[in-house]
C-alpha positions in Angstrom: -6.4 3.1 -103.1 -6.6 6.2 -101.0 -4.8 5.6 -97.5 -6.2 6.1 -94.3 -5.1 8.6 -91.7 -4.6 6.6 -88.6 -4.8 8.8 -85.6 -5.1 7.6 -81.8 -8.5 8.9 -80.7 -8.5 9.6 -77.5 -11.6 9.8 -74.9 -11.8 12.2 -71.9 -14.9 12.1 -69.0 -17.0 15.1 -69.4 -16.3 17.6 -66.4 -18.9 17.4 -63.4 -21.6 19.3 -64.1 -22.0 22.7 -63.0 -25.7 23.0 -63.2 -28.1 23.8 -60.3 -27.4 20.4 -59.2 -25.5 17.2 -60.3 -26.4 13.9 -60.0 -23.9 12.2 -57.4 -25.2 15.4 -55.5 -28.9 14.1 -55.3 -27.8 10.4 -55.0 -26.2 11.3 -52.1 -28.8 13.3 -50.7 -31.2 10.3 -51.6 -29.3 7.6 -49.2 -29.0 10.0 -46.6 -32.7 10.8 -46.9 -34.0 7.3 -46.7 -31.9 6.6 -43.7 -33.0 9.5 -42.0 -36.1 8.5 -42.8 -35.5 5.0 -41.5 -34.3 6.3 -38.0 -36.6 8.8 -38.1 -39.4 6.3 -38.3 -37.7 3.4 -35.6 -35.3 5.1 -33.5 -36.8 8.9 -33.6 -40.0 7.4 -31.9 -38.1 5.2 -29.6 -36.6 8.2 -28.7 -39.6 10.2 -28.4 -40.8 9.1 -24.9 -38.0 10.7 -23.5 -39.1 13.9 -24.8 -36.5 14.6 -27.5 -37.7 13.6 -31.1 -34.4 13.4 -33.0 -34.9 14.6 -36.7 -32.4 12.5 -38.5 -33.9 14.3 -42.0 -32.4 17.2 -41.0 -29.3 15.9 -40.2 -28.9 14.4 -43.5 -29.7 17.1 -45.9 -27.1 19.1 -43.4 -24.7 16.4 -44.0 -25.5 16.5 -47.8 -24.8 20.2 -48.1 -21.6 20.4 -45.8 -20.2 17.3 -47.8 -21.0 18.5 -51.1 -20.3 22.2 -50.5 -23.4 23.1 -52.3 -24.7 26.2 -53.1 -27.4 28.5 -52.0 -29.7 27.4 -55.0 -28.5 23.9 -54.4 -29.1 24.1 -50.4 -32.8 25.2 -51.5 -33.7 22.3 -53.3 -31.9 20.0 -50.7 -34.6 21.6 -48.1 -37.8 21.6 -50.0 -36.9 17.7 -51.3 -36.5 17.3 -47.6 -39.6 18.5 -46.9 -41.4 16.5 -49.0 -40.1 13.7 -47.6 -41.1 14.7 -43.9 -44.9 14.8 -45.4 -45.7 11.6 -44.6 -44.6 11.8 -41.0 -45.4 15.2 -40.4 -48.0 16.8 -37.5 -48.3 20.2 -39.9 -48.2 19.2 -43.1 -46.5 22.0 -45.3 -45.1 23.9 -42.9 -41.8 21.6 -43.2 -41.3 23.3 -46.6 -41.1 26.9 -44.8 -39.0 25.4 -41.4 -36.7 23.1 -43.7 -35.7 25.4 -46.8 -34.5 28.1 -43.7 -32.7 25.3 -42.0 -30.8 24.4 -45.2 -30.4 27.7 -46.3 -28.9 28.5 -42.2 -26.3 25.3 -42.7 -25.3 26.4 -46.5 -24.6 29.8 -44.9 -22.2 28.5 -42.4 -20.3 26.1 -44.9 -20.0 29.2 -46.8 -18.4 31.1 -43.9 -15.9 28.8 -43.3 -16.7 28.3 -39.6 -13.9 26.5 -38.1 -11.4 27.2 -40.6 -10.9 25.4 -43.9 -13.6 22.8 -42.6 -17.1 23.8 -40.7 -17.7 22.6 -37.6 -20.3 20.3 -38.3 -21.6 20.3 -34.5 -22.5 24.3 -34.4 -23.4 24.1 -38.0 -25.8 20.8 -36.9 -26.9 22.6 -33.8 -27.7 25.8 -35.5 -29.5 24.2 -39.0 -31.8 22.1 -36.4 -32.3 25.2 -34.1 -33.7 27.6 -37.2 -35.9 24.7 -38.5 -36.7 23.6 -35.4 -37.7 27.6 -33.8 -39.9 28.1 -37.0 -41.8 25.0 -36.4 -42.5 25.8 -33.1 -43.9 29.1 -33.4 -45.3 28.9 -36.7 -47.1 25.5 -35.8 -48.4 27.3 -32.4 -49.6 30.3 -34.8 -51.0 27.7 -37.3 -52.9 25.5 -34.7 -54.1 28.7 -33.3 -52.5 29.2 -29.8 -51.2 32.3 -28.1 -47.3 32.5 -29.2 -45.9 32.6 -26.1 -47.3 28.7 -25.8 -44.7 27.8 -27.8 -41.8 28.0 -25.2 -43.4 25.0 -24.0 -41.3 23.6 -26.9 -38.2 24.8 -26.0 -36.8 22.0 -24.6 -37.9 19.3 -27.2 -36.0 22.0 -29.8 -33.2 22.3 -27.7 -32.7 18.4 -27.2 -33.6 17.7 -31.1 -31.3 20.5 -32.2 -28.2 18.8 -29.5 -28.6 14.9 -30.8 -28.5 16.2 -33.9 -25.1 18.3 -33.7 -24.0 15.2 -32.3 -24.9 12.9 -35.3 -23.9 15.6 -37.8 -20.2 15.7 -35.4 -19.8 12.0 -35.5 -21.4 11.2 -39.7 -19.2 14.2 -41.3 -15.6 13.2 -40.9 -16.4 9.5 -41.8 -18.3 10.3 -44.9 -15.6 12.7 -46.0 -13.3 9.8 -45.4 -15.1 7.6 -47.3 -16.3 9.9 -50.5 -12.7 11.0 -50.4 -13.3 14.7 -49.9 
């Protein structure tokens, strides 16, 4: 009877994946999404009348890229899934795929500068990200409906207000959520 060679096998965890993007990536993008949505949907309009139109979808895919660190490639597909969500509650549709894949490619670019040190500063980076997305939507929705460009400054102060509440949401989720994803 031959005898058997009786070795410990031992099991490791595959390393996180490196690819354009990994799953705990887009499962945190997803949660973030649909409670942006949520707000979006309840307190966004309840917030409307006074003239500022919070856009908690940005927020979160800002979040989602600052807390995940994600790459430019990454960043992209954060915006244009974004987007897609935003269709539904959209006054242009497709023009959120233009306004959001620059406002995530703006907030990638300042996690990747290392604003503020070793951590962004998630309020200019929030301020910013809404700013970009929230510019193009204003004056390529004014070129799109077909008004004179300079109507668009009309808009200013809704931008302005949107892109303030949400430096302030992206300021008061980002520490919290690193605590609590441990980053």
């Amino acid at each position: 009877m031959a005898t058997q060679n009786a070795q410990a096998r031992t099991v490791t965890a595959a390393p996180a994946s490196k690819g354009l993007v990994n799953v705990s990536s887009l499962v945190l993008l997803a949660i973030l999404l649909a409670a942006g949505f949520i707000l979006n949907m309840t307190v966004g309009n309840a917030l409307a009348v006074t003239g500022i139109k919070p856009q908690f979808i940005i927020a979160a895919y800002a979040l989602a890229i600052a807390l995940t660190q994600a790459s430019f490639a990454q960043a992209a597909i954060f915006g244009i899934l974004s987007a897609a969500v935003i269709q539904i509650t959209t006054s242009i549709p497709g023009l959120n795929f233009v306004t959001e894949l620059a406002g995530a490619l703006t907030m990638v670019a300042l996690v990747k500068s290392n604003i503020g040190g070793d951590k962004i500063n998630p309020f200019i980076a929030g301020l910013l990200t809404t700013l970009v997305s929230g510019v193009l939507f204003a004056a390529l929705g004014t070129i799109i409906m077909g008004a004179a460009l300079p109507t668009a400054l009309a808009k200013v102060p809704i931008v302005l207000g949107t892109a303030v509440f949400n430096a302030v949401v992206v300021q008061a989720l980002f520490f919290p959520l690193c605590k609590v994803l441990g980053k």
